[in-house]
DOKESE-786996 format. One record per residue: residue in three letters; x, y, z of N, C-alpha, C in turn. Coordinates in nm, 3 decimals. Example, Ala and Ser with C-alpha at 12.3 -4.5 7.8 and 13.67 -1.06 7.14 Angstrom:
2
> type n_c1 n_c2 n_c3 ca_c1 ca_c2 ca_c3 c_c1 c_c2 c_c3
> ALA 1.319 -0.569 0.780 1.230 -0.450 0.780 1.320 -0.330 0.780;
> SER 1.285 -0.225 0.708 1.367 -0.106 0.714 1.290 0.003 0.787;
// end
This chain:
194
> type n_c1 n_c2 n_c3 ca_c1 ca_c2 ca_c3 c_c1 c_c2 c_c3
> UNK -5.538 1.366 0.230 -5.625 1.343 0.344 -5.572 1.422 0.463;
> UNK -5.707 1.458 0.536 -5.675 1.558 0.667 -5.706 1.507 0.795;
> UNK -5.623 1.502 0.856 -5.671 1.482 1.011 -5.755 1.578 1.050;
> UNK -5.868 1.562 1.081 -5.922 1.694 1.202 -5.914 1.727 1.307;
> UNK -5.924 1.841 1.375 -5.898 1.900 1.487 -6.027 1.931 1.594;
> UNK -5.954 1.897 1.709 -6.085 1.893 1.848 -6.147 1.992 1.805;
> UNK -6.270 1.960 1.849 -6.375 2.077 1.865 -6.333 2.137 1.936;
> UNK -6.381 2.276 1.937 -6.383 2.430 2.051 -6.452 2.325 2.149;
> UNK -6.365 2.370 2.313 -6.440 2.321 2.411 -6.589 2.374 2.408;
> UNK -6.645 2.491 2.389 -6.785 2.523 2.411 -6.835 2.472 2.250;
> UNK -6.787 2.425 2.193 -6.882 2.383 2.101 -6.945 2.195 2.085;
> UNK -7.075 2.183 2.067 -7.094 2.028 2.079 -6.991 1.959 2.036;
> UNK -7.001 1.849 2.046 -6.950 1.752 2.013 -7.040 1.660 1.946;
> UNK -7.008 1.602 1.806 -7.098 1.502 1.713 -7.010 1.387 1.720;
> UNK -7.094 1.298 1.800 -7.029 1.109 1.759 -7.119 1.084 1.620;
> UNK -7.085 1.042 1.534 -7.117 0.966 1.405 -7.132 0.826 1.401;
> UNK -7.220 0.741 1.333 -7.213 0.618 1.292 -7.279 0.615 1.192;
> UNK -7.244 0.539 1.099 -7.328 0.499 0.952 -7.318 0.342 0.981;
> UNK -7.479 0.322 0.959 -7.481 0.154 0.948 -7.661 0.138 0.992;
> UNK -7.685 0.035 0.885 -7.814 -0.008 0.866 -7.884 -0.043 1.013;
> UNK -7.980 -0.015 1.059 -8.043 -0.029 1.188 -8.073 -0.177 1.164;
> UNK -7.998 -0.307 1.206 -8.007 -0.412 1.234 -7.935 -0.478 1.327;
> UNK -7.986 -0.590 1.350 -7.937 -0.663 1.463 -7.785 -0.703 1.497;
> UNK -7.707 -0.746 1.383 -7.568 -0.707 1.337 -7.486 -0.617 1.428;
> UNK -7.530 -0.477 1.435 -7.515 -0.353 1.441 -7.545 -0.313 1.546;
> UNK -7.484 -0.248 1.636 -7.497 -0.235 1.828 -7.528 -0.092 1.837;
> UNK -7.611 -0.046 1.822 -7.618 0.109 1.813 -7.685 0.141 1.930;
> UNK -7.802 0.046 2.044 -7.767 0.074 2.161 -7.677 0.098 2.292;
> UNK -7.568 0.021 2.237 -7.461 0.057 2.314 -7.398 0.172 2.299;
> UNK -7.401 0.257 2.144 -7.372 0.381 2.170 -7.490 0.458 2.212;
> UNK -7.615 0.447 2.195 -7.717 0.543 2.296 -7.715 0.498 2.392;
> UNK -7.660 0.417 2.470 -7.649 0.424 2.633 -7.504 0.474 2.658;
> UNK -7.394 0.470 2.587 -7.317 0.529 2.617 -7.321 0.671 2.614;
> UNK -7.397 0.755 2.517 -7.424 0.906 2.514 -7.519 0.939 2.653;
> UNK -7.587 0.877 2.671 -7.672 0.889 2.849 -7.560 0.925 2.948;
> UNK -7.402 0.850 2.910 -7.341 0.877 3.038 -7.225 0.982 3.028;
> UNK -7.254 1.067 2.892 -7.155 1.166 2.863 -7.179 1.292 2.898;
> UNK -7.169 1.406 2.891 -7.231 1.528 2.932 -7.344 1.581 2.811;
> UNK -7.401 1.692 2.868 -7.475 1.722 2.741 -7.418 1.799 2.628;
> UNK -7.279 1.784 2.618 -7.224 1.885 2.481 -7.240 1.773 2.401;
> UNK -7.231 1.669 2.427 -7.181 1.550 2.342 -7.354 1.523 2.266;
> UNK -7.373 1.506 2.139 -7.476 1.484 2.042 -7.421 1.387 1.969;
> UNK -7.524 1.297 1.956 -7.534 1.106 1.841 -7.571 1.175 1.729;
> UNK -7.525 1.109 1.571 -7.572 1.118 1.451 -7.559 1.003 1.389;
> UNK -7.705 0.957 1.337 -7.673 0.798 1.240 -7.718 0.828 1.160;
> UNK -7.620 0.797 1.098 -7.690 0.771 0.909 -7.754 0.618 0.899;
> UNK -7.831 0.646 0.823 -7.914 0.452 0.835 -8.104 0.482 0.823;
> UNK -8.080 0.354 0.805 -8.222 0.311 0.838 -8.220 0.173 0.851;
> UNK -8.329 0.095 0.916 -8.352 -0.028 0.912 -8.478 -0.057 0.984;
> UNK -8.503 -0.207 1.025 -8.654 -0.236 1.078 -8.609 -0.266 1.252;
> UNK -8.490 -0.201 1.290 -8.488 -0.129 1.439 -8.488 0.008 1.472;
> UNK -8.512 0.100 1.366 -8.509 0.213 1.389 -8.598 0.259 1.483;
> UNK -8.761 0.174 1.533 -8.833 0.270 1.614 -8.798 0.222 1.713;
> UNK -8.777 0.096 1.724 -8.713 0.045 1.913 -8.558 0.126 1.898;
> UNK -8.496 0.171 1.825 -8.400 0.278 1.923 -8.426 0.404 1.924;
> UNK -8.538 0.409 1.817 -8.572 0.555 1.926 -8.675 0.578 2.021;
> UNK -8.736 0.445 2.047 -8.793 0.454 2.202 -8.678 0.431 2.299;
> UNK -8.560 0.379 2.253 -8.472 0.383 2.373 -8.409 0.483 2.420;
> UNK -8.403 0.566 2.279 -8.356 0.710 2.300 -8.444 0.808 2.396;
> UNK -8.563 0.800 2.377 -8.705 0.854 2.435 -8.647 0.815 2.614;
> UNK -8.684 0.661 2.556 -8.642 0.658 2.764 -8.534 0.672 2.856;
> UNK -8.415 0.718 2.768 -8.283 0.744 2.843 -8.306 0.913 2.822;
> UNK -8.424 0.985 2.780 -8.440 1.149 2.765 -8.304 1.208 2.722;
> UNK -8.283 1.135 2.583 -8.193 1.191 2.438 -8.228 1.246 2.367;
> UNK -8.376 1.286 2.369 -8.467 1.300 2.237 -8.372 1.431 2.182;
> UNK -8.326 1.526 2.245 -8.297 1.678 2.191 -8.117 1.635 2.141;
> UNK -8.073 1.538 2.159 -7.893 1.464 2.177 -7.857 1.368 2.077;
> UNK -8.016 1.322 2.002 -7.969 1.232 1.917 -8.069 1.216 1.794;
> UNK -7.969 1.239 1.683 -8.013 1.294 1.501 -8.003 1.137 1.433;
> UNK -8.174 1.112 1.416 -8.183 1.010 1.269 -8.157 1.039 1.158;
> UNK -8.064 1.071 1.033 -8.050 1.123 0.948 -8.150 1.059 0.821;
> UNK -8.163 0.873 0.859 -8.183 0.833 0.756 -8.114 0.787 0.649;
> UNK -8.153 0.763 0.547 -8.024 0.661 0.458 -7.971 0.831 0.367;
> UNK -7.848 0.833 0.365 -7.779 0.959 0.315 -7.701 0.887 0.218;
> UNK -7.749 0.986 0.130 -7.609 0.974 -0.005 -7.511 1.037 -0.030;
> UNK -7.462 1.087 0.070 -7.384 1.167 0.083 -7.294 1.154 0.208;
> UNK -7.226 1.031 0.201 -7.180 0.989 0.359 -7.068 1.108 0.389;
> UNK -6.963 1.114 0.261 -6.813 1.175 0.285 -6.901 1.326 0.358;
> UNK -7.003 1.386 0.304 -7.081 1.578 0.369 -7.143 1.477 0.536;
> UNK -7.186 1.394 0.574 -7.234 1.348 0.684 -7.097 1.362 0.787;
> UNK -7.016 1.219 0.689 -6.864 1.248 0.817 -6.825 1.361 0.850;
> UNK -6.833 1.492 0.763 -6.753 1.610 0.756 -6.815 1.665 0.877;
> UNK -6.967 1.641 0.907 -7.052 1.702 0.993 -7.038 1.674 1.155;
> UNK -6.941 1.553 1.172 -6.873 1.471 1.275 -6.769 1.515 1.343;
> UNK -6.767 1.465 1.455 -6.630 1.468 1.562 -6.508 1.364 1.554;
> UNK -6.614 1.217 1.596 -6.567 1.136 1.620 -6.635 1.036 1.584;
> UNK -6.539 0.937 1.504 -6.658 0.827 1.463 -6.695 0.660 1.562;
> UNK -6.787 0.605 1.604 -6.809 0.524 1.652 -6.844 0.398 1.551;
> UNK -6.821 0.274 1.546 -6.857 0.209 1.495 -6.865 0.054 1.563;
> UNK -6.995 0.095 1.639 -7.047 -0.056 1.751 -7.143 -0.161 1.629;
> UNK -7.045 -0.262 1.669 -7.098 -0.369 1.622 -7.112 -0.501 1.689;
> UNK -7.167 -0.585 1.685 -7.198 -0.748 1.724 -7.128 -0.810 1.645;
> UNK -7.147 -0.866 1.468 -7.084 -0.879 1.414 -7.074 -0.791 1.307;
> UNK -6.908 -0.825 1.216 -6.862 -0.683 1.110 -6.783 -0.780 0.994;
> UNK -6.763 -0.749 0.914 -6.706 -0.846 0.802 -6.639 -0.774 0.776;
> UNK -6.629 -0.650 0.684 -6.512 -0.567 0.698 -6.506 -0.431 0.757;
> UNK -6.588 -0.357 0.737 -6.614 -0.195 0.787 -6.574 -0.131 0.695;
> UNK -6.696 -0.141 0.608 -6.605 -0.027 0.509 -6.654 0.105 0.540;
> UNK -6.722 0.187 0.643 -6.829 0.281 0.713 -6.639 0.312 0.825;
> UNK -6.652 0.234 0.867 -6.528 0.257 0.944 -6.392 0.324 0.899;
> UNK -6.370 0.288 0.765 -6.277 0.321 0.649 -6.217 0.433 0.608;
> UNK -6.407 0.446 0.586 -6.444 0.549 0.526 -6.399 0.692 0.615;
> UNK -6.441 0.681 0.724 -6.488 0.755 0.862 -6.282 0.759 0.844;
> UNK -6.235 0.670 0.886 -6.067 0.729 0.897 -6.018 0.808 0.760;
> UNK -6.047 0.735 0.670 -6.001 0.850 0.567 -6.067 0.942 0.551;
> UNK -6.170 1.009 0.641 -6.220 1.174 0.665 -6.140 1.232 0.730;
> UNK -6.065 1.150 0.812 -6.003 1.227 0.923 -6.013 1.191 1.064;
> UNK -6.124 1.104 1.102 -6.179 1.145 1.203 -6.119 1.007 1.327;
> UNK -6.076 1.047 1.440 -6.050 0.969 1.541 -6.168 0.850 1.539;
> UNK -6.167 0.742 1.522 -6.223 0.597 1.532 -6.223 0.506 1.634;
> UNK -6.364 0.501 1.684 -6.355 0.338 1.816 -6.406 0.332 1.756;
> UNK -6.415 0.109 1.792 -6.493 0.058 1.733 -6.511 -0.079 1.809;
> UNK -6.627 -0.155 1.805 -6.617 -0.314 1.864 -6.481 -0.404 1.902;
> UNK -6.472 -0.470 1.977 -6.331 -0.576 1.934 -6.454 -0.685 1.889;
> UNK -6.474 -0.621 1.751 -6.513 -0.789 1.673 -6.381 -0.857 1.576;
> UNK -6.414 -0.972 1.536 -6.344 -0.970 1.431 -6.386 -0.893 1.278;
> UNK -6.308 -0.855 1.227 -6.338 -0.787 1.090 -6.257 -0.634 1.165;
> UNK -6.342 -0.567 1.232 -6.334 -0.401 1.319 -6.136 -0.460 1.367;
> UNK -6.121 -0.542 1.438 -6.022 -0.548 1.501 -5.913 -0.537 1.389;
> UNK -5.938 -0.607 1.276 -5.834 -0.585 1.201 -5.812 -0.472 1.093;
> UNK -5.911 -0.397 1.050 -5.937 -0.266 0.977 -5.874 -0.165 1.065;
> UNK -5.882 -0.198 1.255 -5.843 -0.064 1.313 -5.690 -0.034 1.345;
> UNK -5.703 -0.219 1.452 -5.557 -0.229 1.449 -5.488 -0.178 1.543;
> UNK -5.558 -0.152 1.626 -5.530 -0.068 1.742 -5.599 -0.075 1.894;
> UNK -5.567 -0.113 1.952 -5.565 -0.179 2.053 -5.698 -0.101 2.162;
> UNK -5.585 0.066 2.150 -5.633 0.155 2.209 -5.758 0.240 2.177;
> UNK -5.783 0.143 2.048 -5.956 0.196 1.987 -6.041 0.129 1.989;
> UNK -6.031 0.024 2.067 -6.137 -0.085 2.039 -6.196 -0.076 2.191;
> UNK -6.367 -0.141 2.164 -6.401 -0.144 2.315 -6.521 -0.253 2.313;
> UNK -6.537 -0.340 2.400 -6.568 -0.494 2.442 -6.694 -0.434 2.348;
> UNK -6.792 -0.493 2.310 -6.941 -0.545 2.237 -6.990 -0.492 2.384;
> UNK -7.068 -0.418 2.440 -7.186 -0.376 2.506 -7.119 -0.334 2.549;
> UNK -6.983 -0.254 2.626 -6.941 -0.174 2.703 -6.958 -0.008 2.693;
> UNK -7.102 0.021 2.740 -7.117 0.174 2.714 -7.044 0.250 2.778;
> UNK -7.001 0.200 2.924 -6.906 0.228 3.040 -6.767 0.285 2.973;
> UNK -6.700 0.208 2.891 -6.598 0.192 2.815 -6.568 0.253 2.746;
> UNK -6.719 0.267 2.630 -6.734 0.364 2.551 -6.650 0.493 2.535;
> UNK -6.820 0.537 2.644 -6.821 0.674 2.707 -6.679 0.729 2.735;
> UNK -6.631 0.666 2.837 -6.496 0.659 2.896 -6.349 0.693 2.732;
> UNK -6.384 0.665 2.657 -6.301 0.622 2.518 -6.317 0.808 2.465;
> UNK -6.458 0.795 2.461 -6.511 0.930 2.371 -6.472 1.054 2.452;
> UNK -6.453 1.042 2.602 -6.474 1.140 2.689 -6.304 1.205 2.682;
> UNK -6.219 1.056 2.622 -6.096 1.088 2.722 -5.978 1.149 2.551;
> UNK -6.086 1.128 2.429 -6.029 1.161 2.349 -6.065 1.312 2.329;
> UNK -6.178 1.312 2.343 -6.238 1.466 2.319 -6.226 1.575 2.424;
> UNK -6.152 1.521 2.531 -6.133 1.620 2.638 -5.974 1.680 2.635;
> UNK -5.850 1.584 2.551 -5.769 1.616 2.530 -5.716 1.659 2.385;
> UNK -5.679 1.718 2.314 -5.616 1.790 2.214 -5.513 1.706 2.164;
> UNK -5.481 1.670 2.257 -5.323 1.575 2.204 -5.379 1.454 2.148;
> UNK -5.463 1.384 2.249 -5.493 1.250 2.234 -5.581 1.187 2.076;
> UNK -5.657 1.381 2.097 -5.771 1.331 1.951 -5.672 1.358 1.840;
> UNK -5.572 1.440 1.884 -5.507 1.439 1.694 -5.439 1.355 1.689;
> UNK -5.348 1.274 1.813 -5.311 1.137 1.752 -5.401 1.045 1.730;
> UNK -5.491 1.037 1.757 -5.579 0.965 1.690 -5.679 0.931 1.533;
> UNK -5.685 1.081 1.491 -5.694 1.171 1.376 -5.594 1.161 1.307;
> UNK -5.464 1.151 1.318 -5.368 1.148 1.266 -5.349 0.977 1.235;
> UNK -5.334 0.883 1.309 -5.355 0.740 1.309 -5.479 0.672 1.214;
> UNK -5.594 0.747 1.221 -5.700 0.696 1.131 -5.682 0.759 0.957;
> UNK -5.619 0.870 0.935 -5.519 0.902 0.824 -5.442 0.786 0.791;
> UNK -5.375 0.763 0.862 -5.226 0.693 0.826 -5.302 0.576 0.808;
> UNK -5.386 0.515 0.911 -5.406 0.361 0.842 -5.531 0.325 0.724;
> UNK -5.604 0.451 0.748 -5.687 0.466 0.577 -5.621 0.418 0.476;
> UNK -5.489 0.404 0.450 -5.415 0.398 0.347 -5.377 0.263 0.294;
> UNK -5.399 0.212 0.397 -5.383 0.046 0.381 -5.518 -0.016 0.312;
> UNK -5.625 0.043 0.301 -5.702 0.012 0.217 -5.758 0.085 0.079;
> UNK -5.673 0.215 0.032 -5.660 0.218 -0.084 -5.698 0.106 -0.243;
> UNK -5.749 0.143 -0.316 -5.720 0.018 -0.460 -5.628 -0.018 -0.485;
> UNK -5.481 0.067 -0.484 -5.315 0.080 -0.536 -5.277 -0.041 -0.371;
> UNK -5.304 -0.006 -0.276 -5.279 -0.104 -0.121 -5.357 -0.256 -0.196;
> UNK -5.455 -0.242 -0.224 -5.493 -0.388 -0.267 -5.416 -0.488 -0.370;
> UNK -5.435 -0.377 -0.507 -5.359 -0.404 -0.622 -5.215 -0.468 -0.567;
> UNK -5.153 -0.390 -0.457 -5.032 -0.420 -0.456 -5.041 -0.602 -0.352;
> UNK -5.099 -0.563 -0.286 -5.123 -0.702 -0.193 -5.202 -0.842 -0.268;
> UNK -5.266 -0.810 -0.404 -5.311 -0.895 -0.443 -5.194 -0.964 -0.534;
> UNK -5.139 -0.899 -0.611 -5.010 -0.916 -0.633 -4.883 -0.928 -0.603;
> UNK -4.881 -0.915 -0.470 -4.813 -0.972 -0.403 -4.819 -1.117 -0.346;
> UNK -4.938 -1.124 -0.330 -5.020 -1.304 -0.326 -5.003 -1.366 -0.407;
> UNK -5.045 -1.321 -0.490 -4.973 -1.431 -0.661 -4.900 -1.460 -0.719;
> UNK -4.789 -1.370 -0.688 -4.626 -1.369 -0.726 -4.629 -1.482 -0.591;
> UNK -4.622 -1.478 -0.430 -4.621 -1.578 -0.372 -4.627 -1.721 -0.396;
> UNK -4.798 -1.742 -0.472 -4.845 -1.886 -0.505 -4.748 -1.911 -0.672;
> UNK -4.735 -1.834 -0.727 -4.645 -1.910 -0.857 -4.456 -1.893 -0.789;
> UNK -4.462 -1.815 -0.690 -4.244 -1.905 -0.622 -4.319 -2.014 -0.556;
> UNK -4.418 -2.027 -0.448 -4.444 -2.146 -0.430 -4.409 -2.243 -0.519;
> UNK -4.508 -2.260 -0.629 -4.572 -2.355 -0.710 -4.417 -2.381 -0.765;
> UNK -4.355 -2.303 -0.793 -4.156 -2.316 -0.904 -4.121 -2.404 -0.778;
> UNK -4.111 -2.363 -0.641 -4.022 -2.408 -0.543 -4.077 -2.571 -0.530;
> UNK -4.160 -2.606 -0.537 -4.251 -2.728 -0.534 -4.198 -2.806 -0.639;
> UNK -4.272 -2.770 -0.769 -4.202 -2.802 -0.894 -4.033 -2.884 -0.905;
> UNK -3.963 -2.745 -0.828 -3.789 -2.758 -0.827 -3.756 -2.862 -0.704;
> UNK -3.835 -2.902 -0.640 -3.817 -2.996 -0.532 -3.817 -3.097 -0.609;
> UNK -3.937 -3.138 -0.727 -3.960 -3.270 -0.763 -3.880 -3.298 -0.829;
> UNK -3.831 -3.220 -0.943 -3.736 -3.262 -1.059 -3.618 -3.300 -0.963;
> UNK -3.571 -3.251 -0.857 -3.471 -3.317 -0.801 -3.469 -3.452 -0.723;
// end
């Protein structure tokens, strides 16, 4: 796995999100946060759902129309991320993020909600931003993509903690749980006989 590298200052900038256009899913808060970025900066969602036309009348009335790409449901997420800067992943509520995951083991520098589920996949303090804070956002996206340093440690960080959700990271943690509950269960056991 590769970290990626800032965009050329004169070249756009692509925020990414993959996630079903539902209520769940805060994807106005990132189109009001792209309203308050400059115009290099361009939205891309992968998705569909039964909010797709109320956000793109919201897109319409914040005059994004030329700034922000419906892709539609893609089968091809890993060629979508590749097509990305930076990944966003606004949510209300999140259970695990596996879109989020995914998005770090591309490479790519990651904000995301402080929900629960996002908070613990990211893990990072300095990537998370309140549920409706476009202010915040913006501010997050602006201050990673304007510095070189900041986005490859960040790029570099969404590498490193991709790894914790590996099959071999599970395998090992699930088994590590169960070796737990059977010393439990002996230590319990070895209490009574005494």
């Amino acid at each position: 796995l590769i970290a990626k590298s800032k965009p050329e200052s004169d070249s756009p900038i692509r925020i990414g999100m993959v996630g079903r256009f539902h209520v769940y899913k805060d994807h106005p808060t990132l189109i009001r946060a792209l309203a308050l970025l400059p115009a290099k900066y361009e939205l891309h969602f992968a998705g569909d759902g039964d909010r797709r036309e109320e956000y793109q009348t919201l897109v319409k009335s914040l005059g994004l129309d030329d700034r922000v790409v419906f892709h539609g449901v893609r089968a091809d997420i890993p060629a979508f991320l590749d097509g990305v800067d930076i990944y966003v992943q606004s949510s209300i509520v999140e259970g695990f993020g596996l879109a989020a995951v995914e998005a770090m083991a591309a490479g790519l520098p990651v904000l995301a909600s402080r929900v629960q589920g996002m908070s613990e996949v990211i893990d990072n303090e300095a990537s998370l931003f309140n549920v409706g804070d476009e202010k915040l956002l913006a501010q997050m996206v602006a201050s990673l993509c304007d510095d070189a340093a900041s986005y490859q440690t960040s790029a570099q960080y969404s590498v490193s903690r991709s790894q914790h959700f590996t099959l071999s990271a599970f395998r090992e943690q699930y088994y590590d749980t169960y070796q737990s509950l059977v010393d439990n269960k002996q230590r319990l056991a070895d209490g009574k006989a005494s």
